[in-house]
Backbone as a ProteinNet text record, in pm:
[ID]
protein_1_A
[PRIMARY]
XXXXXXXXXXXXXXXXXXXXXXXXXXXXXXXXXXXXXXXXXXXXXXXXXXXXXXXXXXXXXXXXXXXXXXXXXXXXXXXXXXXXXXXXXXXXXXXXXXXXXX
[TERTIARY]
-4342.2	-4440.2	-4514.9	-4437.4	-4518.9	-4580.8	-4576.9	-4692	-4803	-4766.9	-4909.2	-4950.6	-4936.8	-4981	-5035.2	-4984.8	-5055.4	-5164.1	-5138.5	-5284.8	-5415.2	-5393.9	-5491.3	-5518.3	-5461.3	-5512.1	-5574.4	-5510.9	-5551.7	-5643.6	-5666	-5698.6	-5874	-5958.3	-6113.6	-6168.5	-6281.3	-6361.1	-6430.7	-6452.6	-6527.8	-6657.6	-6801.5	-6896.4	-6981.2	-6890.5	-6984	-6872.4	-6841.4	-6749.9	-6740.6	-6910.6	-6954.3	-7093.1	-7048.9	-7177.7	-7228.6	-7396.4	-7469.9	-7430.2	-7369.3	-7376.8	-7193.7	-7149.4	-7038.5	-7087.6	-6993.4	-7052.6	-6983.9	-6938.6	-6840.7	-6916.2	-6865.8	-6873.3	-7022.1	-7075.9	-7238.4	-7320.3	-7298.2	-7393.9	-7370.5	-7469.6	-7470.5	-7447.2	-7365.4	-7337.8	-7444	-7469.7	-7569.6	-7520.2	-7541.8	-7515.6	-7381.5	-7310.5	-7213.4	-7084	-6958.7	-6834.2	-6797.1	-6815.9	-6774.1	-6844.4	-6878.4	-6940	-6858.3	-6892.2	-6793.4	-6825	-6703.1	-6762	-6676	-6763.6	-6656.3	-6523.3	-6461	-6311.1	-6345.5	-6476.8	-6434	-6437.5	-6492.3	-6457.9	-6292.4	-6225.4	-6086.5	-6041	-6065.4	-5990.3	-6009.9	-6115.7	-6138.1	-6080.7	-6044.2	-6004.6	-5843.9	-5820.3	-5669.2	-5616.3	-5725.5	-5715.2	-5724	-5828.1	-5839.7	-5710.9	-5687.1	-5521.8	-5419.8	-5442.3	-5331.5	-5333	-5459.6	-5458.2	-5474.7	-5518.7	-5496.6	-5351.8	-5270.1	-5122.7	-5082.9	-5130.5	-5157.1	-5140.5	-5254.7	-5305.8	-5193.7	-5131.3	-5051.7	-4919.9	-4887.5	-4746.1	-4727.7	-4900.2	-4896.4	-4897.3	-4956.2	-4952.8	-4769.6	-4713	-4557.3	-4486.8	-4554.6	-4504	-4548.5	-4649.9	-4725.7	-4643.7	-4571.5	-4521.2	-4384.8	-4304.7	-4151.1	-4166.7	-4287.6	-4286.7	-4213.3	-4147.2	-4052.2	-3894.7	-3851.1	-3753	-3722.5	-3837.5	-3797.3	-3825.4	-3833.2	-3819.8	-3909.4	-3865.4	-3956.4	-3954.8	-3802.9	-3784.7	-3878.4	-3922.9	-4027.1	-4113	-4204.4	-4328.6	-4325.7	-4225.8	-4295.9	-4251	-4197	-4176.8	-4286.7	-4390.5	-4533	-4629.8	-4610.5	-4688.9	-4683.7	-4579.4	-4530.3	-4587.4	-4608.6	-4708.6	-4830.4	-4852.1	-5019.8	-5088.6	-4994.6	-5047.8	-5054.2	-4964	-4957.1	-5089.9	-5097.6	-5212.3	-5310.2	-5398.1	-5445.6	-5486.8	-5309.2	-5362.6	-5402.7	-5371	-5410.7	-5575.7	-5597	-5769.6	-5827.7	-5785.1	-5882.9	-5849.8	-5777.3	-5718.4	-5835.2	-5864.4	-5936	-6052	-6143.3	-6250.9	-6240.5	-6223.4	-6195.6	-6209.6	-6189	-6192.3	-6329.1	-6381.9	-6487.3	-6493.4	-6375.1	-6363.4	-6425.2	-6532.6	-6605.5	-6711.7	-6763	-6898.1	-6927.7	-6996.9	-7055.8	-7152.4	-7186	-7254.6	-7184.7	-7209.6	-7162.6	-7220.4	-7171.8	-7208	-7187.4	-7265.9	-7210.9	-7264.8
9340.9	9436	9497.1	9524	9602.2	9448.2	9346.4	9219	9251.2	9284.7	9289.8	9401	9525.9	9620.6	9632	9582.8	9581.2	9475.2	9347.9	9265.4	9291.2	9405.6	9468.8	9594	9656.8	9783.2	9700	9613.8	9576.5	9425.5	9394	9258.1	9291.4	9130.4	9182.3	9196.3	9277.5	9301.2	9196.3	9133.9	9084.6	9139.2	9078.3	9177.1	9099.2	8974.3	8911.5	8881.3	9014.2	8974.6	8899.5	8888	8841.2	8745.6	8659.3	8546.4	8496	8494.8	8439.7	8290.2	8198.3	8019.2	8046.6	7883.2	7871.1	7780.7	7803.5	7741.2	7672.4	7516.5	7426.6	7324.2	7347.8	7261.3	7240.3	7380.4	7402.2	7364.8	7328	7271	7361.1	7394.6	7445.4	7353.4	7377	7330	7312.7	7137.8	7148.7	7067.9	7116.5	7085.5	7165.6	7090	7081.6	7022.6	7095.7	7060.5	6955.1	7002.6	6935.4	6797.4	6699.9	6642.4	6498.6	6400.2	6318.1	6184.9	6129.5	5979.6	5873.8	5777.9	5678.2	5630.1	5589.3	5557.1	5380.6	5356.8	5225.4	5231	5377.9	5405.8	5387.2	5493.1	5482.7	5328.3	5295.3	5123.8	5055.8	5060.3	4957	4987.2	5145.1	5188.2	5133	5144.1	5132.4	4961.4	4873.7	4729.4	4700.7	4770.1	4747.9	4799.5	4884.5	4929.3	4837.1	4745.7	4629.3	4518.2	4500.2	4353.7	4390.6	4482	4565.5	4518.8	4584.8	4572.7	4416.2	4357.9	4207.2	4148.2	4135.1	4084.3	4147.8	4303.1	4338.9	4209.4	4157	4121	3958	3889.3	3823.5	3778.6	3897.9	3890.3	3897.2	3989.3	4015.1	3853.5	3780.5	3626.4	3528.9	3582.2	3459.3	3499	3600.9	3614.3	3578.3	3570.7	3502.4	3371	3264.3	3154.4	3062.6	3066.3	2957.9	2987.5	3074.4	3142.1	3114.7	3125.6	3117.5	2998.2	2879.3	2776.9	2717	2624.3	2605.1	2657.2	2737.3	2835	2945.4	3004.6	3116.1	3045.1	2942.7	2886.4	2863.2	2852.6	2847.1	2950.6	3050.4	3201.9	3243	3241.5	3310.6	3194.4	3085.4	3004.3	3054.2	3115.1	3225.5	3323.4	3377.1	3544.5	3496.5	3390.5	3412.3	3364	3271	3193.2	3341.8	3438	3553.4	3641.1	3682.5	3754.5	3693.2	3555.5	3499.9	3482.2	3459.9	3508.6	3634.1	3750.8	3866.2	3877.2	3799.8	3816	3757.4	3622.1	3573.1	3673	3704.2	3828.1	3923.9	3968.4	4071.7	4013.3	3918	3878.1	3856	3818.7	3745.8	3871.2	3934.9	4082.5	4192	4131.1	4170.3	4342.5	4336.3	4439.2	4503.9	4417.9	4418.1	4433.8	4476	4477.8	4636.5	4656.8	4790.5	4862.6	4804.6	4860.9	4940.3	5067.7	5176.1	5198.8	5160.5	5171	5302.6	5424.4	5521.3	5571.3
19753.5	19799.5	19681.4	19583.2	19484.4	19404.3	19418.9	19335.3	19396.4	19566.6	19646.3	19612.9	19608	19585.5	19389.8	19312.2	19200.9	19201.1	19267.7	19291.8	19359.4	19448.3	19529.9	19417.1	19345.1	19256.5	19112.5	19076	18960.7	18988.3	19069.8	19067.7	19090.3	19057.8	19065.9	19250	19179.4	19389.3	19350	19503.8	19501.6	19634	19581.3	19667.2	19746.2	19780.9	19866.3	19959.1	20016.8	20117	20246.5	20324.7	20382	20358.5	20306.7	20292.8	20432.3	20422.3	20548.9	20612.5	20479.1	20485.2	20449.9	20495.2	20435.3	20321.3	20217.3	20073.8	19970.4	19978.8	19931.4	19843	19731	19606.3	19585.3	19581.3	19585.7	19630.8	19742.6	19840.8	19997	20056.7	20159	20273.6	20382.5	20477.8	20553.1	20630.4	20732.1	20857.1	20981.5	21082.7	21169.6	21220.3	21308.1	21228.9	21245.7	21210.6	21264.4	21390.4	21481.5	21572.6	21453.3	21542.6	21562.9	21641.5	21697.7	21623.2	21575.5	21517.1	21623.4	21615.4	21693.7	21606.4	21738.2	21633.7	21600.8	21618.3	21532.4	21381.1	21339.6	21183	21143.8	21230.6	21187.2	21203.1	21298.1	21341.1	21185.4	21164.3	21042.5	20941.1	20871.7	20823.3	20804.1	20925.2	20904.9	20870.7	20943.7	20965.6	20774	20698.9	20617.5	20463.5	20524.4	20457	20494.6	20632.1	20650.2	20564.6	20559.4	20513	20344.4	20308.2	20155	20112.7	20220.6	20207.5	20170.7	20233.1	20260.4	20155.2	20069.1	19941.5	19849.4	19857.4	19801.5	19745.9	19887.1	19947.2	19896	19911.7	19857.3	19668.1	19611.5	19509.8	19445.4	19510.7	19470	19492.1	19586.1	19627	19531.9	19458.3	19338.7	19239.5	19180.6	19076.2	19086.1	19189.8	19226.8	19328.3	19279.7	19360.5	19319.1	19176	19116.7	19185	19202	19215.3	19345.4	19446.7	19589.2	19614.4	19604.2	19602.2	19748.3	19832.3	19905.6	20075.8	20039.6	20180.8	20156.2	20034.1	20012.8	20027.6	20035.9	20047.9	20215	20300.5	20417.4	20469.8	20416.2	20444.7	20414.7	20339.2	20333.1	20400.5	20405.9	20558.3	20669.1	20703.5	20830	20828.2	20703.7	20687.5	20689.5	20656.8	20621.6	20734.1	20807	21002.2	21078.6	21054.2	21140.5	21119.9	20984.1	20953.5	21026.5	20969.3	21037.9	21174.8	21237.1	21422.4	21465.7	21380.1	21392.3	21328.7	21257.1	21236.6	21346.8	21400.2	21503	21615.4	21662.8	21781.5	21717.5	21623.2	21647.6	21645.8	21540.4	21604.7	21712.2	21812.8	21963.6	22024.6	21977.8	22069.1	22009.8	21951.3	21885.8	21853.8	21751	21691.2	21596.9	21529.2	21449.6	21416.8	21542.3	21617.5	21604.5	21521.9	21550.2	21639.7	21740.4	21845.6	21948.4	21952.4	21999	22140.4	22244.6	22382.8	22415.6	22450.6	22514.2	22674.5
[MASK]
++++++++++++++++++++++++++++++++++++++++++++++++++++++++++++++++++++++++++++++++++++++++++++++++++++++

């Protein structure tokens, strides 16, 4: 109690206690907070952190391809047919399509 009470006696005023605009990283706010985006932003977003991951998983597989011999080579034939069916699944479903019907 007494930090709060010496931060309120000793600490600076400030005199713009009420500003007309809200005002972030020097630029004045324009429009609506609240306005609505479609979620095919997020979809892609996230599709694109998968297959990110992806390229990740395969790269960790190019550097231990001697090691895993040829059960690791059709262990990532298995990952990469899957990914794959999951790309044509989403083209096919034309996920990709940015035209916004409302």
């Amino acid at each position: 109690m007494s930090m709060l009470l010496l931060g309120h006696v000793l600490g600076g005023k400030s005199y713009f206690y009420k500003t007309p605009h809200p005002f972030e990283s020097g630029i004045i706010s324009v429009g609506s907070a609240r306005s609505r985006v479609p979620i095919k932003f997020s979809l892609l977003a996230i599709l694109f952190v998968l297959f990110d991951i992806e390229i990740f998983y395969l790269y960790i597989w190019s550097i231990c391809v001697r090691e895993l011999g040829w059960i690791g080579l059709l262990k990532i034939c298995f990952f990469i047919n899957t990914v794959l069916m999951a790309l044509f699944y989403l083209i096919k479903n034309n996920i990709f399509e940015w035209i916004v019907s409302e």
